[in-house]
C-alpha positions in Angstrom: 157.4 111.6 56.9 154.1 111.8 59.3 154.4 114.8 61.5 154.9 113.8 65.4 151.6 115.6 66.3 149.3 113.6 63.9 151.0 109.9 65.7 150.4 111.5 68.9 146.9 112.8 68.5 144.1 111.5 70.4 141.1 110.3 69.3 138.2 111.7 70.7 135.5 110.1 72.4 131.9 110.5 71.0 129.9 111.9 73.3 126.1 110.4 74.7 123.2 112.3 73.2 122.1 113.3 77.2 125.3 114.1 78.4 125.0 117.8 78.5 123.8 119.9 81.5 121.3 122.4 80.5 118.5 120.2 79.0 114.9 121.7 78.9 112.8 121.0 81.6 109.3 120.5 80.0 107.4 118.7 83.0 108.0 121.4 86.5 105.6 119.8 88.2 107.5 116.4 88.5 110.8 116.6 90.2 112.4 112.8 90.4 114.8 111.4 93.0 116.2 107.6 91.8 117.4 105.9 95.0 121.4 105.3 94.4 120.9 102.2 97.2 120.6 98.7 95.5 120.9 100.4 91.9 124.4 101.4 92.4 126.4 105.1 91.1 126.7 104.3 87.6 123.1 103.1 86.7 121.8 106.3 88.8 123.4 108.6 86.5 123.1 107.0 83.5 119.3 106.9 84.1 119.6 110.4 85.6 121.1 112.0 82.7 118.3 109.7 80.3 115.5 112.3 82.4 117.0 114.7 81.6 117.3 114.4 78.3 113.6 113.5 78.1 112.6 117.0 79.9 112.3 115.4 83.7 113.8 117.6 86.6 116.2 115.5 88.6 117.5 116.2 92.1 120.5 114.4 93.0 119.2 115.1 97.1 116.3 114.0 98.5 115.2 117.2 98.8 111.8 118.6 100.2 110.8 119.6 96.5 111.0 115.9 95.5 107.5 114.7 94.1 108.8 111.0 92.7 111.1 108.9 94.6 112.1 105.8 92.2 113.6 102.7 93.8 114.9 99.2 92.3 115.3 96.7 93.9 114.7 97.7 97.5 112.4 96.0 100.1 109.7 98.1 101.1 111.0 98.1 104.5 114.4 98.6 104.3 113.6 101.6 101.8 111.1 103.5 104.2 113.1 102.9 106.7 116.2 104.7 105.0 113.4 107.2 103.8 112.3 108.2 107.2 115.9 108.1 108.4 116.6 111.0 105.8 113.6 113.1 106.6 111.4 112.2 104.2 107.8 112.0 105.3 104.5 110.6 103.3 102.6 113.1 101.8 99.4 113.3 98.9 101.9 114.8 96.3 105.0 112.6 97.3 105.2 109.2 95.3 107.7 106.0 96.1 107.5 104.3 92.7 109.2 100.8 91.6 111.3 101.6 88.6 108.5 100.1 86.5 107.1 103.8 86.4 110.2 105.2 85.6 111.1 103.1 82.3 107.2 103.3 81.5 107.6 106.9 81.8 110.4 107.1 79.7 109.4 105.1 77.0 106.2 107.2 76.8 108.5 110.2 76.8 106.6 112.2 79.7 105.3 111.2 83.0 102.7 108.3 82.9 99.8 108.1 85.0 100.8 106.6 88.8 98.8 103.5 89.1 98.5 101.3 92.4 101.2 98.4 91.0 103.8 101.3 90.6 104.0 102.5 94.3 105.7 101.1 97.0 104.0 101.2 99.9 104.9 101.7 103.7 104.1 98.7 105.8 104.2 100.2 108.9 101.3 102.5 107.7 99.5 99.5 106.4 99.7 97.9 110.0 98.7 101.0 111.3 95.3 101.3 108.9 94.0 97.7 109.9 91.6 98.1 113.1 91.4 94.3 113.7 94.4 93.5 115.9 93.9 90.1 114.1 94.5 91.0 110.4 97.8 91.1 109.1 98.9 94.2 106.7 99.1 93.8 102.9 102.3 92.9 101.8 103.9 95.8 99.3 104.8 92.9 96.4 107.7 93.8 93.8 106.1 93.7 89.8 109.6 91.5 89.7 109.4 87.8 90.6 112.8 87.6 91.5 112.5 89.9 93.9 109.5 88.5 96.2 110.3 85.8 98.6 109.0 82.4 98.1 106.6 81.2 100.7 106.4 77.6 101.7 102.8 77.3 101.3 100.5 78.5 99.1 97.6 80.3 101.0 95.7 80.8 97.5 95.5 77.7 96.0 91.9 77.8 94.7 93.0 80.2 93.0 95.7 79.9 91.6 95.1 75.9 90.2 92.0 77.7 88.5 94.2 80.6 86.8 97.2 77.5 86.1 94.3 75.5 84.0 94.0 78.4 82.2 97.7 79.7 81.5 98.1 75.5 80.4 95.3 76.0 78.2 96.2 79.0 76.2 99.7 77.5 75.9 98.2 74.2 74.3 96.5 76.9 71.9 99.7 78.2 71.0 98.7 81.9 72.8 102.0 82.3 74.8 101.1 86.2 75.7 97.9 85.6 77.5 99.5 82.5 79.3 102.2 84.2 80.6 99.7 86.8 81.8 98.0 83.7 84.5 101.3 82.8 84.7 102.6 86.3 86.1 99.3 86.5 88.3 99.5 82.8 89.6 103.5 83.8 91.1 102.2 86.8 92.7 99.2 84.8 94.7 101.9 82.2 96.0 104.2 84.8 97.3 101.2 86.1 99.6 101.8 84.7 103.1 98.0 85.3 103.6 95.1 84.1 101.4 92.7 86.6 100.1 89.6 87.6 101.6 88.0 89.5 99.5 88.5 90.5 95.7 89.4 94.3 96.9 92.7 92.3 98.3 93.9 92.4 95.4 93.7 95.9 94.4 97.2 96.7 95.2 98.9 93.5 93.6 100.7 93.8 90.6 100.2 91.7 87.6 96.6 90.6 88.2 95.2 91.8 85.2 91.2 91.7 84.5 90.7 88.5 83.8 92.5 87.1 86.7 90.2 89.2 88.8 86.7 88.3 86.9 87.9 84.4 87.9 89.3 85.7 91.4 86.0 87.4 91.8 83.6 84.2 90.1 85.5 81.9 92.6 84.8 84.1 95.7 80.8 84.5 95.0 80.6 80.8 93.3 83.4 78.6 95.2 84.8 77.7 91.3 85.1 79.4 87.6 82.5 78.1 85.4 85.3 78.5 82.7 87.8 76.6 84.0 85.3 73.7 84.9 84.5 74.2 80.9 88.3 73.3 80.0 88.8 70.6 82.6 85.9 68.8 80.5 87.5 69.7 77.5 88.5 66.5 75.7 91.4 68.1 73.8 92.7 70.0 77.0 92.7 66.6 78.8 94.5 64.8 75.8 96.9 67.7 75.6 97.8 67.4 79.4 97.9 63.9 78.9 100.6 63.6 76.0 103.0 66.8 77.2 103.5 65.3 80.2 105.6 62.7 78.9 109.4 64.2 78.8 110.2 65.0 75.2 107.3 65.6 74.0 105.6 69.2 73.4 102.7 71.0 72.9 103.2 70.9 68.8 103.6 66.9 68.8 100.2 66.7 71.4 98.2 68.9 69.0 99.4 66.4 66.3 99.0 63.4 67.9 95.4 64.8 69.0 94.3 65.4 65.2 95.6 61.9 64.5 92.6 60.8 66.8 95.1 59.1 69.6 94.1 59.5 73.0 95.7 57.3 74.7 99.9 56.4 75.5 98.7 52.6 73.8 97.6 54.6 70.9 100.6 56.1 70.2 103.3 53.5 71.2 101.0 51.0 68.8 100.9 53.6 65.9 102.9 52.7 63.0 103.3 55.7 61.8 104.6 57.5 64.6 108.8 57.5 65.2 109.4 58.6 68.9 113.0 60.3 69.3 115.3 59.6 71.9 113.7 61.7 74.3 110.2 60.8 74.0 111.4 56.9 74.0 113.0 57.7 77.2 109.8 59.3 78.4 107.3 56.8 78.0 109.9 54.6 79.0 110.8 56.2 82.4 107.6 57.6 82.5 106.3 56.6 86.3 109.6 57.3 87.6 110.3 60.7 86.1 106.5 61.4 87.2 107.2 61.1 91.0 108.9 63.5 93.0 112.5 63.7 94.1 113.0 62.4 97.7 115.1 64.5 100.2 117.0 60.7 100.3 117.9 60.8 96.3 118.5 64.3 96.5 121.3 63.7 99.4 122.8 60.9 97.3 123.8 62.9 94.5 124.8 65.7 96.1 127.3 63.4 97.0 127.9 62.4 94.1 128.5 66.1 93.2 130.8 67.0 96.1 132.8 64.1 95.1 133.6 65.5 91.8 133.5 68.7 92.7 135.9 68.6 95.9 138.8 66.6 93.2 138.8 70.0 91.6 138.5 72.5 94.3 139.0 70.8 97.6 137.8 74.0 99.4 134.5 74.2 97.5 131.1 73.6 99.2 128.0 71.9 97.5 124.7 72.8 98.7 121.4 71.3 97.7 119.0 74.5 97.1 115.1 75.0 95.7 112.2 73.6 97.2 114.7 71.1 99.5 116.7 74.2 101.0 113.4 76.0 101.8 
């Protein structure tokens, strides 16, 4: 028979590589803070106990000897304003980082380099430093899309329909690393609720990389980017915008209707040789329609269409039409 203490014994729990409490500091003259606000208990010491494991010193107060505070997910204003309400005051060896530094830092395995995109800056400063009554403070922009707000117009557009041709360009070329790159840059320039003035504007933005700033900078001195002038000419760039925007139909079938020597949708509805799928039929088919934009008139139609169906199933739900029609 199985002794009762061998049924009854517990298995233990393994336990996490960091989860001890007397790791080596190896870096003294960094001394983090991670704002428990917005990131919640359990993330905060999880990513706590990770610096620690990695040599960081962590204080779990925002204490005077803090030198990095790390936020995610906070406003700028709403953070310096809970900053300032604690006592904590700017100074040259005191850093408010996004947690874009932090996971850099650890991933690196020591404390990277603070760059401009890493800090979050404090608006009320940046009011403060403009001498024209006129001008209107930077805006401190999240690295994270989903966390800036979407403006109704778009105060950069020279810019970004320039930085657009070339994401759309790169992506017909198959280079999907350096189009998301414009991509990342062309979102950051539509959340502005100014336009730029000058190309030192967009020191402090995150995600304008190099090359968004050589076309930024061409543009301001020239009024356009001789490069993106060079593709808009282009006769496979055209071609390729031409063909993918039909619905269905991709960048791989463009390239190979391109090599085929079609130009044209009459080319390629009277080629032989080419079987459209249900998709693409549909496409060329519906093609004027699906080309226009939705009215706020067809949008209000089937959302009551929607509310229909959805109110059979939960008569207390409530339908909303959101996106571009909600802002």
């Amino acid at each position: 028979m199985f002794s009762t203490a061998l049924l009854t014994r517990k298995r233990r729990r393994p336990e996490l590589a960091f989860a001890g409490g007397h790791e080596e500091v190896k870096f003294r003259d960094v001394t983090l803070y991670l704002v428990e606000r917005r990131m919640g208990k359990s993330r905060r010491n999880f990513l706590s106990n990770l610096a620690r494991s990695k040599g960081f010193c962590v204080d779990d107060a925002l204490s005077a000897g803090v030198t990095h505070v790390v936020s995610e997910g906070n406003a700028a204003q709403e953070l310096w304003s809970w900053l300032e309400e604690q006592g904590f005051r700017e100074a040259r060896d005191k850093h408010v980082l996004h947690i874009s530094w932090f996971t850099e830092s650890m991933s690196a395995g020591r404390p990277v380099s603070v760059e401009v995109r890493h800090c979050i800056q404090n608006p009320a400063v940046d009011q403060r430093s403009y001498a024209h009554p006129s001008a209107k403070p930077e805006p401190a922009l999240s690295p994270y899309a989903c966390q800036r707000r979407t403006t109704l117009d778009n105060h950069n557009k020279i810019f970004t329909d320039a930085l657009e041709v070339l994401a759309e360009n790169l992506e017909f070329g198959g280079n999907q690393g350096p189009s998301l790159a414009f991509k990342r840059a062309v979102s950051v320039l539509k959340s502005l609720p100014a336009a730029l003035r000058r190309l030192e504007d967009t020191q402090r933005l995150p995600c304008l990389g190099e090359h968004s700033r050589a076309i930024i900078e061409e543009i301001f001195e020239c009024g356009s980017s001789s490069r993106v002038e060079e593709i808009l000419k282009d006769e496979r760039y055209r071609t390729m915008k031409l063909f993918s925007s039909v619905f269905g139909v991709g960048p791989k079938t463009a390239e190979n209707w391109f090599f085929r020597g079609l130009r044209t949708f009459e080319q390629v509805l009277s080629e032989p040789s080419i079987r459209l799928n249900r998709m693409q039929t549909a496409g060329f088919l519906f093609y004027e329609d699906i080309s226009k934009p939705v009215s706020r008139t067809e949008a209000s139609a089937l959302k009551i269409i929607v509310e229909e169906a959805v109110i059979c199933v939960n008569p207390s739900a409530s339908v909303s039409i959101t996106g571009g029609f909600r802002r």
